[in-house]
BAKEGU-138768 format. One record per residue (C-alpha): x, y, z; residue number from 1. Coordinates in steps of 0.25 Angstrom, whole numbers, plus 2048, in hexadecimal, padded with zeros to 3 digits. Layout:
N
x=X	y=Y	z=Z	i=NUM
...
***
This chain:
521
x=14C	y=B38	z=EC9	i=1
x=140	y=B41	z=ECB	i=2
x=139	y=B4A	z=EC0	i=3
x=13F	y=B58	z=EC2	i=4
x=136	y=B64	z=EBC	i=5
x=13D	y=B6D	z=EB9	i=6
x=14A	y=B66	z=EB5	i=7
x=154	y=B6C	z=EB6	i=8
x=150	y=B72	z=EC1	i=9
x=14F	y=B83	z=EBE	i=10
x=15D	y=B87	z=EBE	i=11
x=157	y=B93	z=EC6	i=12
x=155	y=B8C	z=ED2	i=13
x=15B	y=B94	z=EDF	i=14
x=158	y=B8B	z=EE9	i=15
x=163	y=B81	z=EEE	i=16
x=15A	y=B78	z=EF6	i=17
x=150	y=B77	z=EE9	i=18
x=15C	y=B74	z=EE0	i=19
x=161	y=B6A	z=EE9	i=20
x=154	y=B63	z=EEB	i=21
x=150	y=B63	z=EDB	i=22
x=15C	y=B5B	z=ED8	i=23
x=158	y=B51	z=EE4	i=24
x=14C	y=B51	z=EDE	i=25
x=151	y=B4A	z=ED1	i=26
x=15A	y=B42	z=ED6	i=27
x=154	y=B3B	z=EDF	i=28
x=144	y=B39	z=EDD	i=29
x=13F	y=B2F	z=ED4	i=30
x=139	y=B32	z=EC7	i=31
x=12A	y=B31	z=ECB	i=32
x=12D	y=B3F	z=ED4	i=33
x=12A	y=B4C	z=ECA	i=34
x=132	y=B58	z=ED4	i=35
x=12E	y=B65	z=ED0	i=36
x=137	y=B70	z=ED4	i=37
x=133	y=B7F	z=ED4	i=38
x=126	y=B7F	z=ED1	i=39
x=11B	y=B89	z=ED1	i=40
x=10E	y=B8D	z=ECE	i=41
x=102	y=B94	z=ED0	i=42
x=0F5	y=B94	z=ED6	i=43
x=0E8	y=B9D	z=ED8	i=44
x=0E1	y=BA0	z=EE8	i=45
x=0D5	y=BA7	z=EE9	i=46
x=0DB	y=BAE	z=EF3	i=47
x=0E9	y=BB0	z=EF0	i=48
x=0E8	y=BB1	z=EE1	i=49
x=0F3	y=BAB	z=ED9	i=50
x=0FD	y=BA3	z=EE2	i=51
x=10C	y=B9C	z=EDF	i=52
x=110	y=B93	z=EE1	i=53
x=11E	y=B8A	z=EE0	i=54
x=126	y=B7F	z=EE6	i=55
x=133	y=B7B	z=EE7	i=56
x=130	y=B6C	z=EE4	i=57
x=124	y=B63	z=EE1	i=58
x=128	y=B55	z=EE3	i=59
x=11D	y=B4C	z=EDB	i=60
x=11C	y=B3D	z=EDC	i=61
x=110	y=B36	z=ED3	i=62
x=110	y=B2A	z=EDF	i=63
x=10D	y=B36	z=EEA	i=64
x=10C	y=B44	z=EE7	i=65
x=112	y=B50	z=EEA	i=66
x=11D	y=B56	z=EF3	i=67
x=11E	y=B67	z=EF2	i=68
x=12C	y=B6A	z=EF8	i=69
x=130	y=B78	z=EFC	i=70
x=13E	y=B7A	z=EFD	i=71
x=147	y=B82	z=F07	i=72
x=155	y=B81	z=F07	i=73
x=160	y=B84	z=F12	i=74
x=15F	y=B86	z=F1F	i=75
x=151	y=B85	z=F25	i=76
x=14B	y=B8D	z=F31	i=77
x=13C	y=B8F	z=F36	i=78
x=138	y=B97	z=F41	i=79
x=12D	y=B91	z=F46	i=80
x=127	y=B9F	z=F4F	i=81
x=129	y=BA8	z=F41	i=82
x=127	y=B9C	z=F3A	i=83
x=130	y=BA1	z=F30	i=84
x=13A	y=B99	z=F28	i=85
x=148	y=B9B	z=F21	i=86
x=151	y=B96	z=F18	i=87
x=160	y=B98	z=F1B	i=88
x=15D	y=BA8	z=F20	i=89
x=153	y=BAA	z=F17	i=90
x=142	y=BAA	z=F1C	i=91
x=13B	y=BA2	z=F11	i=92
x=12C	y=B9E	z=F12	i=93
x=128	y=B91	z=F19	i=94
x=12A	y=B84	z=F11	i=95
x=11F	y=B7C	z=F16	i=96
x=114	y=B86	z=F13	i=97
x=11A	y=B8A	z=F07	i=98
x=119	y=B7A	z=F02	i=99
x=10B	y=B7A	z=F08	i=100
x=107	y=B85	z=F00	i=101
x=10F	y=B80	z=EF4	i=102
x=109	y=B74	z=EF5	i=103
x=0FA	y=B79	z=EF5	i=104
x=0FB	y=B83	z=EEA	i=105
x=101	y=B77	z=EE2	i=106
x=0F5	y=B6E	z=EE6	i=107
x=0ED	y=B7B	z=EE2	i=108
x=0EF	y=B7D	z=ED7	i=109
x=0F1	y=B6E	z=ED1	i=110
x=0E3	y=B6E	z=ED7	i=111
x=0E1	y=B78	z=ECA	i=112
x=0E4	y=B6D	z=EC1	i=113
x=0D9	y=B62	z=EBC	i=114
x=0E1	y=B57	z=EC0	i=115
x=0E4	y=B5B	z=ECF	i=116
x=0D7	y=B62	z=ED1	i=117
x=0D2	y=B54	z=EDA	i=118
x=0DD	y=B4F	z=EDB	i=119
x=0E4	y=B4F	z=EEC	i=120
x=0F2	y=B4D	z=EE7	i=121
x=0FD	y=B49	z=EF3	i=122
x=104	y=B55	z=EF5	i=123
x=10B	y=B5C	z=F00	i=124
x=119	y=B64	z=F03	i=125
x=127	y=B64	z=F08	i=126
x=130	y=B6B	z=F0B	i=127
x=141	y=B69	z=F09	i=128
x=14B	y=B6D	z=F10	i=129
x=156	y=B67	z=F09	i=130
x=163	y=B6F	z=F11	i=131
x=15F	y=B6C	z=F1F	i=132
x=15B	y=B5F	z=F27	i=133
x=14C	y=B5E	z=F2E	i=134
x=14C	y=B52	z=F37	i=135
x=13B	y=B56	z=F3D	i=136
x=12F	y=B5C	z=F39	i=137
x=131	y=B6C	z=F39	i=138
x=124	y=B6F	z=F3B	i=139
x=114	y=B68	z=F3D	i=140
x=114	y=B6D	z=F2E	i=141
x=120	y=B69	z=F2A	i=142
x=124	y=B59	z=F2B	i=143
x=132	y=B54	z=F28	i=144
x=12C	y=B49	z=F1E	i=145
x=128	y=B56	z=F16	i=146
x=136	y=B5D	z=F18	i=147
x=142	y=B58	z=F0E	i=148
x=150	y=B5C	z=F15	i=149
x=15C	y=B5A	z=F12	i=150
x=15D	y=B4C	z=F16	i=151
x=151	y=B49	z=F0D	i=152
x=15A	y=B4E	z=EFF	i=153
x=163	y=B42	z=EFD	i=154
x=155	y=B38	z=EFE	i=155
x=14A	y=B41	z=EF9	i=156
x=144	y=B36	z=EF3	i=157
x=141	y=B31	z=F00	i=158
x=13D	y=B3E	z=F06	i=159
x=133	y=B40	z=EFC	i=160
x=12E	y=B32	z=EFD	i=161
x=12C	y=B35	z=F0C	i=162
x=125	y=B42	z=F09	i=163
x=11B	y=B3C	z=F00	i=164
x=116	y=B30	z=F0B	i=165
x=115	y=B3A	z=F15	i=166
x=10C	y=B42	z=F0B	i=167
x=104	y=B37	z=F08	i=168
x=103	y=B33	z=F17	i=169
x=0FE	y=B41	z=F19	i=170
x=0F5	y=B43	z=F0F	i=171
x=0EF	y=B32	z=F0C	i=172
x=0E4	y=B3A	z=F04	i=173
x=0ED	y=B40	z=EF8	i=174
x=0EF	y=B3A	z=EEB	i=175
x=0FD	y=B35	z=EE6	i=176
x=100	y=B3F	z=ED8	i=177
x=101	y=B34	z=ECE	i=178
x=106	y=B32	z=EC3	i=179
x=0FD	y=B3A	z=EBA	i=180
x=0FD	y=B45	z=EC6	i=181
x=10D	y=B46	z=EC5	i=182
x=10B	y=B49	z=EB7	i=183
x=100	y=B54	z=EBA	i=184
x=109	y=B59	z=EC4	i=185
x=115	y=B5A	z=EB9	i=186
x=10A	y=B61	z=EB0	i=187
x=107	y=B6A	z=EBA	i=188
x=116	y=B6F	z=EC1	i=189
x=11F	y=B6B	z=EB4	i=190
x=116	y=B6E	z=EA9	i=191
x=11E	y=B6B	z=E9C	i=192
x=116	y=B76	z=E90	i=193
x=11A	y=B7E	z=E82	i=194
x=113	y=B88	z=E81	i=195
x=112	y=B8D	z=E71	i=196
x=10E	y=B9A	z=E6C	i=197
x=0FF	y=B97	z=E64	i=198
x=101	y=B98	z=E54	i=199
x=0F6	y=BA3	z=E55	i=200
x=101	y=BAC	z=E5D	i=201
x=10D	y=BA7	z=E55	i=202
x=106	y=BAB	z=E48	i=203
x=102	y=BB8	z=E4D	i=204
x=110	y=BBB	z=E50	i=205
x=115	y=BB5	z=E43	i=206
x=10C	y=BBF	z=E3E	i=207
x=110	y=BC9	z=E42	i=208
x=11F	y=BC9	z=E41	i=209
x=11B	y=BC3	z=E31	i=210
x=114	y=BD3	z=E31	i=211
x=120	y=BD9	z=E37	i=212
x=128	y=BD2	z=E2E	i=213
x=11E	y=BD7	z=E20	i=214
x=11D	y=BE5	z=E24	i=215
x=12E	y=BE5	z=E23	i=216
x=12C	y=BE0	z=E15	i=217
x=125	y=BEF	z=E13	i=218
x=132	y=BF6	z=E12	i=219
x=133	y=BEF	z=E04	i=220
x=126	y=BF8	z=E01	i=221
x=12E	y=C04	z=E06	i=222
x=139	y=C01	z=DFF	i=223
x=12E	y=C02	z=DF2	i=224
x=128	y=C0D	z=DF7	i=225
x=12C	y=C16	z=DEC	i=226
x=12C	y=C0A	z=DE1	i=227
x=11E	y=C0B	z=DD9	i=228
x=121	y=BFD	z=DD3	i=229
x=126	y=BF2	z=DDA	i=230
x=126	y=BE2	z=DD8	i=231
x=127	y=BDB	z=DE7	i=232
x=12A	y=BCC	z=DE7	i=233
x=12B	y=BC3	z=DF4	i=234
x=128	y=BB6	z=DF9	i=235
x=11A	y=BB0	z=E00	i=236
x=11C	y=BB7	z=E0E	i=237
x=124	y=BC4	z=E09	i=238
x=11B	y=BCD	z=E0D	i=239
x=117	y=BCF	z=DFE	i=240
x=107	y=BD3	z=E00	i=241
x=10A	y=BDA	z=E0C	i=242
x=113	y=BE3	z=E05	i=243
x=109	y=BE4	z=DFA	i=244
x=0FE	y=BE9	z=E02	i=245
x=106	y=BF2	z=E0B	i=246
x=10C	y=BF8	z=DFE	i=247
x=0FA	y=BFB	z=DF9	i=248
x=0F8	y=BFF	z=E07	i=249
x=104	y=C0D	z=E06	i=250
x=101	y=C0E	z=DF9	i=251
x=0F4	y=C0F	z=DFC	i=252
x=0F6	y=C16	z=E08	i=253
x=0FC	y=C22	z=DFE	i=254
x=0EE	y=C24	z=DF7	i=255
x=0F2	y=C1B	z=DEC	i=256
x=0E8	y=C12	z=DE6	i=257
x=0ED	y=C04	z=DE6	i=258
x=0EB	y=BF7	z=DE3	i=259
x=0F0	y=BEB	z=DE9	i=260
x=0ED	y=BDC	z=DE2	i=261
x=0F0	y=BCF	z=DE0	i=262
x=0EC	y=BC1	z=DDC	i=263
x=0E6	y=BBB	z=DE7	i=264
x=0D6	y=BBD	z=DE9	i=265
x=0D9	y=BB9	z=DF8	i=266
x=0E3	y=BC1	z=DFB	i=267
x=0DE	y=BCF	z=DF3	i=268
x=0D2	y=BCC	z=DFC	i=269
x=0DB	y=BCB	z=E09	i=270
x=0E2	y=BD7	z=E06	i=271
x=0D7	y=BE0	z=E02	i=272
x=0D1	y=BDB	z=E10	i=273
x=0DA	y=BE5	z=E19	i=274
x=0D1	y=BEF	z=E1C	i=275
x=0DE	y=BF9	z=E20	i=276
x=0E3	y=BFB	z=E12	i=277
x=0E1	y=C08	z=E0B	i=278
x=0D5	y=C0B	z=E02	i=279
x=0DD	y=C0E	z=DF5	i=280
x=0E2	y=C00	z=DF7	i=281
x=0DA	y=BF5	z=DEE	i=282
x=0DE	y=BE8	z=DF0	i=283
x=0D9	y=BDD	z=DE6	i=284
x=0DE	y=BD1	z=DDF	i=285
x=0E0	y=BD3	z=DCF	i=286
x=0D3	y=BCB	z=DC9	i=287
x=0CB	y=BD1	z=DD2	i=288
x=0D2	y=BE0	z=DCF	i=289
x=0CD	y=BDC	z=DBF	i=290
x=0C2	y=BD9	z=DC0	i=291
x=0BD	y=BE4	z=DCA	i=292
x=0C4	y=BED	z=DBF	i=293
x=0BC	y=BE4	z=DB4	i=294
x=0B0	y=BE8	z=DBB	i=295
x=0B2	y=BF4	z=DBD	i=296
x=0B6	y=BF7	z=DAE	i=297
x=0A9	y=BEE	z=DA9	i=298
x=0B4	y=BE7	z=DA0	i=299
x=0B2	y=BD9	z=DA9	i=300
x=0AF	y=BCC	z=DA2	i=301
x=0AD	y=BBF	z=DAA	i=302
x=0B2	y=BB3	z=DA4	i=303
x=0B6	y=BA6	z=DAA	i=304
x=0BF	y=BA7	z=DB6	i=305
x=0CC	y=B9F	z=DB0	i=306
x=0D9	y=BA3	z=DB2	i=307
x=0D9	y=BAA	z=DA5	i=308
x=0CE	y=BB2	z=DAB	i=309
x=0D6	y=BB7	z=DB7	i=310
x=0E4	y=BB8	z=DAF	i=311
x=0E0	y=BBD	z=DA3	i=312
x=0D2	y=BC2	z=DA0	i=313
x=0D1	y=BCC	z=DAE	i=314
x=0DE	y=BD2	z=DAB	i=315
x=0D9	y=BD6	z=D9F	i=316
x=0CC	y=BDC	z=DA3	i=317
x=0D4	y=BE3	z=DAF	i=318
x=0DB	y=BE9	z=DA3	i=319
x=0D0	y=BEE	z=D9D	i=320
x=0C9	y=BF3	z=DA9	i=321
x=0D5	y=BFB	z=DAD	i=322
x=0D4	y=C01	z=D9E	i=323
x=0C6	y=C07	z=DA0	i=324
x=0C7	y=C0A	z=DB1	i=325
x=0D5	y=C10	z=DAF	i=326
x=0E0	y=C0F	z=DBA	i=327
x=0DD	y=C0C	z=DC7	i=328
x=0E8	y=C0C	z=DD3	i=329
x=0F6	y=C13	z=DD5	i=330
x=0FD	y=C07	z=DDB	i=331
x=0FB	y=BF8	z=DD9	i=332
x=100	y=BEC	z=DE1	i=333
x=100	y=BDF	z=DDE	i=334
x=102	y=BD4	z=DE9	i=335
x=104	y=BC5	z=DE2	i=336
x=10B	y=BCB	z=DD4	i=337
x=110	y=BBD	z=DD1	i=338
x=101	y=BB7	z=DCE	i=339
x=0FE	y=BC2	z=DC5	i=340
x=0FF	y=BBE	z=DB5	i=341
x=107	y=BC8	z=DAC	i=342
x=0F9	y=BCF	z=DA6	i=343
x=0F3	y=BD3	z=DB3	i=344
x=0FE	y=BDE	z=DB6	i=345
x=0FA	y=BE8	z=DA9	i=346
x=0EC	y=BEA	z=DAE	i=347
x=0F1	y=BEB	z=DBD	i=348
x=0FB	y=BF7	z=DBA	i=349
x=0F2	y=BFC	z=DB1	i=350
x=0E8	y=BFF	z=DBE	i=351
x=0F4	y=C07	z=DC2	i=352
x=0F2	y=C16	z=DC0	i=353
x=100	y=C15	z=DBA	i=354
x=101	y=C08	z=DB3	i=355
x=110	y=C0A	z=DB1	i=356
x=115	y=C11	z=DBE	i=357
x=10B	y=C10	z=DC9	i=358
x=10D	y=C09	z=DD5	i=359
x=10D	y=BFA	z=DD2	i=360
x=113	y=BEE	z=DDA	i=361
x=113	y=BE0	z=DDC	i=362
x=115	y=BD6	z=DE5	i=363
x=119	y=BC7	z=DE2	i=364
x=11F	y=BBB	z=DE3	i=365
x=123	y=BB2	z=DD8	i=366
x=123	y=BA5	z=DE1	i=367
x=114	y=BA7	z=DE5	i=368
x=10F	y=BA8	z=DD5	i=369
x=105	y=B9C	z=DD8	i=370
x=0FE	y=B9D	z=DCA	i=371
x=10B	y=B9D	z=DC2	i=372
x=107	y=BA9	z=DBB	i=373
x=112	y=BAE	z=DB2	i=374
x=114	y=BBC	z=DB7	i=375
x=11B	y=BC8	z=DB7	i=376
x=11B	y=BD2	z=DC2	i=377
x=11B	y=BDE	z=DB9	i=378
x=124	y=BE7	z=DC0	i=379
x=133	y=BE9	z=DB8	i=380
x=13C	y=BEB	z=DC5	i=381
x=140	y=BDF	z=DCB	i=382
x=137	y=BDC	z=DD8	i=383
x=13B	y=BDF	z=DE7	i=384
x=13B	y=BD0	z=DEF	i=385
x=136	y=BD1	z=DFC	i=386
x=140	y=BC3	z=E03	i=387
x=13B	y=BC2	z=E11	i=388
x=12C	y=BBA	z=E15	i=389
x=128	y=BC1	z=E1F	i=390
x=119	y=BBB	z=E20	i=391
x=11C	y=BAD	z=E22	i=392
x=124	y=BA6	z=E2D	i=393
x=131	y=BA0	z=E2B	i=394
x=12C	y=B93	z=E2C	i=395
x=122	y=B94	z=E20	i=396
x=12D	y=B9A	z=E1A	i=397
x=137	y=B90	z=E19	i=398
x=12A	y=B87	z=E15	i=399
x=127	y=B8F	z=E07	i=400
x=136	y=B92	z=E03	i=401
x=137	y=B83	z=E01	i=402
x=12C	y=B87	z=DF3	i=403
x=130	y=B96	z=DF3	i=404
x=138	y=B99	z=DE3	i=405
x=13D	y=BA6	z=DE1	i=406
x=14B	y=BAD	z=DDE	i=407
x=14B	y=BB3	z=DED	i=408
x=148	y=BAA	z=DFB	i=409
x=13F	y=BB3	z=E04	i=410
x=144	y=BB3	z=E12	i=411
x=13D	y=BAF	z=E1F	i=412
x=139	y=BBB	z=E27	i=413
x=12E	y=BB8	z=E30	i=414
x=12D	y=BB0	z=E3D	i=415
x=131	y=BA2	z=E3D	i=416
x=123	y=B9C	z=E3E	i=417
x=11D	y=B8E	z=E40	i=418
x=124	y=B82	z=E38	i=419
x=11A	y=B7F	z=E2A	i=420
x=111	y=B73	z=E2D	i=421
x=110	y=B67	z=E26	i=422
x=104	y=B5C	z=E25	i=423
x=103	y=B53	z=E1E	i=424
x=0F4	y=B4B	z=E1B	i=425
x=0F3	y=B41	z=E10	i=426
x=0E4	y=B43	z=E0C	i=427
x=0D6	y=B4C	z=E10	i=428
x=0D5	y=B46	z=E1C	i=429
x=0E4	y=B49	z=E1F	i=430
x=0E1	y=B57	z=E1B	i=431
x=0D6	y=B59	z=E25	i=432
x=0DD	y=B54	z=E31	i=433
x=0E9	y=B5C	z=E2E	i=434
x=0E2	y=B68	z=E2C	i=435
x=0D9	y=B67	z=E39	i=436
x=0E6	y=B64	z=E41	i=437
x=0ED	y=B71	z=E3A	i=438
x=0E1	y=B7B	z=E3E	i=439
x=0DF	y=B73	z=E4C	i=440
x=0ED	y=B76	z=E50	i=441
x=0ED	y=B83	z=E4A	i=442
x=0E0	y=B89	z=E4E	i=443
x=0DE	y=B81	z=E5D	i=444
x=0EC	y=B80	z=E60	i=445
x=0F2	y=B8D	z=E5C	i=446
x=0E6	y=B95	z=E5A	i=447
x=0E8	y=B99	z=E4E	i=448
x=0DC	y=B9F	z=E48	i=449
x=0D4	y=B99	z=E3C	i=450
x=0D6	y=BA7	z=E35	i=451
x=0E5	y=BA5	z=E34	i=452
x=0E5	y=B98	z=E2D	i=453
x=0E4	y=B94	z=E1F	i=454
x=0E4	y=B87	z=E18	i=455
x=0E8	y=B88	z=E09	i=456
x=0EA	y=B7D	z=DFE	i=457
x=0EE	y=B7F	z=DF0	i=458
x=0E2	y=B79	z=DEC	i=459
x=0D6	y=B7E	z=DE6	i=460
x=0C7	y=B7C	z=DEE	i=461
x=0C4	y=B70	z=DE5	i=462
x=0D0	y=B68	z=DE5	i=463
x=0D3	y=B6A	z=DF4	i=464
x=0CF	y=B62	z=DFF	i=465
x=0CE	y=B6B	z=E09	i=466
x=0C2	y=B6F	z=E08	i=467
x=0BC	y=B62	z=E09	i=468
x=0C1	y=B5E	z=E18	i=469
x=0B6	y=B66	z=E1D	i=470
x=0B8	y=B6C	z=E2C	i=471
x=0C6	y=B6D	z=E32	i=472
x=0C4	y=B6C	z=E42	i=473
x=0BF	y=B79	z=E45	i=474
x=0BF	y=B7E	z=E37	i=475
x=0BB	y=B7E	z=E28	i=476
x=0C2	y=B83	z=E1C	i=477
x=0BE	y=B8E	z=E16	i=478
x=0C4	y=B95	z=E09	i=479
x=0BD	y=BA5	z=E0E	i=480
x=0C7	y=BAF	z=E13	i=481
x=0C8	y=BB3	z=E1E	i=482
x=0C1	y=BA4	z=E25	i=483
x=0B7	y=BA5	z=E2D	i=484
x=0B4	y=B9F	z=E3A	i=485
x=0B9	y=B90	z=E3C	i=486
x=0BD	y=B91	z=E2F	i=487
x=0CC	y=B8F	z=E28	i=488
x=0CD	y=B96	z=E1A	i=489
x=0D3	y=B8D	z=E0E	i=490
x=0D9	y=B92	z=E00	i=491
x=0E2	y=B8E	z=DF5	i=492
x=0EF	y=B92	z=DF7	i=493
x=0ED	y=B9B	z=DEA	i=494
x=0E2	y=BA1	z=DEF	i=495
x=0E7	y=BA6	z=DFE	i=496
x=0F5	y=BAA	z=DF4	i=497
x=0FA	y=BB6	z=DFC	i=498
x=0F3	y=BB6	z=E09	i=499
x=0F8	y=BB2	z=E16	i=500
x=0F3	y=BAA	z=E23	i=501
x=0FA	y=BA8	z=E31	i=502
x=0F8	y=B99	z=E2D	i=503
x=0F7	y=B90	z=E20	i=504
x=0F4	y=B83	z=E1D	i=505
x=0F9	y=B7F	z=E11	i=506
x=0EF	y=B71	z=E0C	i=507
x=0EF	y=B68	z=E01	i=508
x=0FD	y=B6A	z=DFC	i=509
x=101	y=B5B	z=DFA	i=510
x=0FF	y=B5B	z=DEB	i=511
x=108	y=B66	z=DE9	i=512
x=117	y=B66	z=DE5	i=513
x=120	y=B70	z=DE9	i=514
x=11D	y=B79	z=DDD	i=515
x=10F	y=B7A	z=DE1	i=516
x=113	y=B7D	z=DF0	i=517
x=11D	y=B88	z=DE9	i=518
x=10F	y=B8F	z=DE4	i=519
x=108	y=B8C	z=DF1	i=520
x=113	y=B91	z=DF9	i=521
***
C-alpha cells in the first residue's frame, strides 16, 4: 500500500478522475511508492517573476525517480489544426505541456535546495486518462507508455513500473531518487511542522492583557475616591502597587502634596524611576524618608546598622525631625503596609498636615509579611480586599495558592500562561548547567531579552552559590538594576520584594520547607 500524502485525501477534491485515481494509488502500489496528490508550489523567473505551480500527482519511487501525472477526466478530444483540447464539452489546457511545464518548475525549484542543487534526478511526466482507452501514441509528444487509460487502472502497478523503464531508457544519464532522496522529497512536498508563537510575543501579549486586567482594579480607587483613609489588602498579583501609585499620581495630579513609600529600597527606586509621575509626588522607602528628614533637622546620629537601628533608632529620629521641620505632605501612601513595625506609623502621620484626618492609606497583604513583624495596619475600618490576580498568569497562579494563607482565596484573572518549570540539580555543577540551559532556551529559542529575566534565591550573597558559577553561556550575573549588556541581574528574594519581571527564576530553594516557600511566595 503506498504512502498517501495528504491522507485522507482533502475532502475538497472535485475531480472524479483524481478521486478515483488516489484510491488506486493506495491500494495497489507498494509501499516503497510515496504518491502526492494536489500539490503545489512556487518559484521565481527572471522573467516572469513569481510562477505556480501544481500537480495533480507525483509518483515517487526511491529505486527510479519520479512520475508528474496530469489528470483529465471524461471524454477526451484534440484538434490537431487549433491544437486545442477538451474534456467532455469543456476547452481545458494541454496536458502534456502542462506536465512538461510542471515538471520543470519542480526540477527548478528542488534545484533551490542544497541537496538537489548537483544533483540530475530521473524525472519525467505523464498524463492519465483514466475514462477513455488509448491503444497508440497520440502525438510525437506524447507516447502511450506515458499515457495511463482506463485499462491501465486495474494494474497500475504495472503501468508505473512500465513508465519508469521507459524513462530510464530515455534518459540512461539520470540518477535513481534513493532512499535518502525519497525522504528529501517527502521534506520538500509533505513537510510535517509546528509552528509556535516565540515566548518574547507571548509574553508581550500576556503583558498586556495583565495591564488590561490592573487598570480595571482602578474602579476600587473610584469607589474611594471620596474616602481620605482607606486600608487596601490583596494578594501577590492584585494589583496592589499599581493601585497605590495610580492613587499618588490623581492625588497628585490635584495639586496635593504626596508622598508615596514603602519598605523595599529596590522597589522605592523602581517607582521613583518613572519619569511621567507628577512633581508633587515623592516617592521613597521609609529609612531612607528618616533619615533624609534626620538630615535635614541636624538631629541624625549614626550608629551601627542592626536591626534595632532600622526599626527602632530611625523612627525615633524621624520623630524628632518631624518636630523641628513641621508637617510636611497632605496625603500619604504606603505600599508594603504588612512589613512596617507598630512604631513607624506615628511619625508617618505625623508628616501629614493633618495627622488625624489627612489623606492616609495603605496597601498590604498579610501573607507577604517576610520579616514577621508583628503589625498593625493603623487604620480602625476594616480593609477593602482586592480577590482577583490580575498580574500573574493563571498557571503561576495555581503554583503560589498551594503556599498562599489567608481568610479570602484570590481568583485567577489573567491569561492562562505557560506551565511552572521545574529542575532539579543536586549540587553546583547541577546548578550551572540548569541555568545555562534555562537562559539558552529562553534568550536563543524564544528571544526572550536578558532585560526580562531575573534569577532570585532566598539566600544572601555569602551563603549563596550563585555567584560563584562564573559565566552562564552568553551571560554573567549581575545584582545592578537594571543589567547591563550580556548580563542577568540576581537578588534575594527579599530584596526584589514587590517588583515584577516578565520571567523569574527562582534558585536555591531545596533547603526550604514549605513555610519558608510560603514567605518567598
Amino acid at each position: 500500500m503506498a504512502r498517501m500524502h495528504p491522507s485522507p485525501m482533502r475532502p475538497n477534491t472535485q475531480s472524479h478522475a483524481e478521486r478515483k485515481l488516489y484510491d488506486a494509488f493506495k491500494e495497489q502500489l507498494s509501499d516503497d511508492f510515496d504518491v502526492f496528490h494536489s500539490t503545489p508550489w512556487q518559484v521565481k523567473d527572471s522573467q516572469a517573476g513569481v510562477q505556480d505551480g501544481e500537480a495533480d500527482f507525483i509518483l515517487a519511487h526511491p529505486d527510479y525517480g519520479i512520475i508528474i501525472l496530469e489528470v483529465k477526466g471524461g471524454r477526451i478530444r484534440y484538434e490537431g489544426q487549433t491544437g486545442k483540447w477538451f474534456s467532455n464539452q469543456y476547452e481545458v489546457k494541454d496536458p502534456f505541456r502542462q506536465g512538461r511545464t510542471t515538471k520543470y518548475r519542480l526540477l527548478k525549484k528542488l534545484k533551490e535546495l542544497p541537496y538537489w542543487r548537483d544533483r540530475r534526478i530521473l524525472a519525467g511526466n505523464a498524463v492519465a486518462f483514466p475514462d477513455v482507452i488509448v491503444k497508440d501514441d497520440l502525438r510525437l509528444d506524447a507516447p502511450r507508455d506515458m499515457i495511463l487509460d482506463g485499462s491501465d487502472v486495474m494494474d497500475l502497478q504495472s503501468w508505473v513500473d512500465n513508465a519508469l523503464r521507459y524513462l530510464q531508457s530515455e534518459h540512461p544519464d539520470d540518477e535513481p531518487l534513493g532512499p535518502t532522496g525519497a525522504k528529501e522529497l517527502v521534506d520538500v512536498l509533505s513537510p510535517s511542522w509546528d509552528l509556535r508563537p516565540l515566548l518574547s510575543a507571548a509574553i508581550r501579549a500576556e503583558e498586556a492583557e495583565l495591564t488590561r486586567l490592573t487598570e480595571e482594579q482602578f474602579m476600587m480607587l473610584d469607589f474611594l475616591g471620596r474616602r481620605r483613609r482607606a486600608a487596601i489588602t490583596g494578594c501577590a498579583g492584585s494589583g496592589k502597587t499599581t493601585l497605590a501609585v495610580e492613587k499618588g499620581r490623581r492625588l497628585a495630579e490635584q495639586g496635593f502634596r504626596v508622598l508615596l513609600t514603602c519598605f523595599n529600597v529596590n522597589l522605592a527606586q523602581f517607582l521613583g524611576g518613572d519619569q511621567s509621575l507628577p512633581s508633587g509626588l515623592d516617592v521613597t522607602n521609609f529609612h531612607k524618608l528618616a533619615q533624609g528628614l534626620a538630615n535635614r533637622a541636624r538631629v541624625y546620629k549614626p550608629g551601627p546598622r542592626d536591626d534595632r537601628y532600622f526599626n527602632v533608632t530611625l523612627p525615633e529620629l524621624m520623630m524628632d525631625a518631624v518636630d523641628l521641620l513641621g508637617s510636611q505632605y497632605d496625603a500619604i501612601i504606603v505600599d508594603e503596609g504588612q512589613d512596617f513595625h507598630d512604631n513607624w506609623w506615628i511619625p508617618l502621620q505625623c508628616l501629614l498636615h493633618e495627622p488625624d484626618r489627612g489623606i492616609f492609606y495603605v496597601f498590604f497583604d498579610d501573607n507577604q509579611n517576610l520579616y514577621r513583624t508583628r503589625q498593625r495596619i493603623p487604620l480602625a475600618l476594616a480593609p477593602y480586599a482586592l480577590t482577583r490576580n490580575c498580574r500573574n498568569t493563571q498557571r503561576i497562579h495555581e503554583k503560589v495558592m498551594q503556599f498562599y494563607q489567608s481568610d479570602q482565596t484570590p481568583a485567577a484573572q489573567g491569561p492562562l500562561g505557560r506551565p511552572v518549570q521545574t529542575l532539579i540539580y543536586e549540587d553546583l555543577n547541577g546548578l550551572k548547567r540548569a541555568l545555562r540551559q534555562v537562559l539558552h532556551q529562553l534568550t536563543t529559542e524564544g528571544e526572550v531579552p536578558p532585560e526580562d529575566i531575573v534569577i532570585l534565591t532566598p539566600k544572601g550573597r555569602k551563603r549563596s552559590g550563585l555567584w560563584r558559577l562564573g559565566p552562564l553561556g552568553n551571560y554573567s550575573l549581575t545584582d545592578q538594576w537594571p543589567a547591563g549588556s550580556g548580563e542577568i541581574f540576581c537578588s534575594t528574594v527579599h530584596s526584589f520584594k514587590g517588583l515584577e519581571s516578565p520571567i523569574v527564576i527562582l534558585a536555591e530553594i531545596g533547603s526550604f520547607g514549605t513555610k519558608d516557600l510560603d514567605s518567598i511566595l
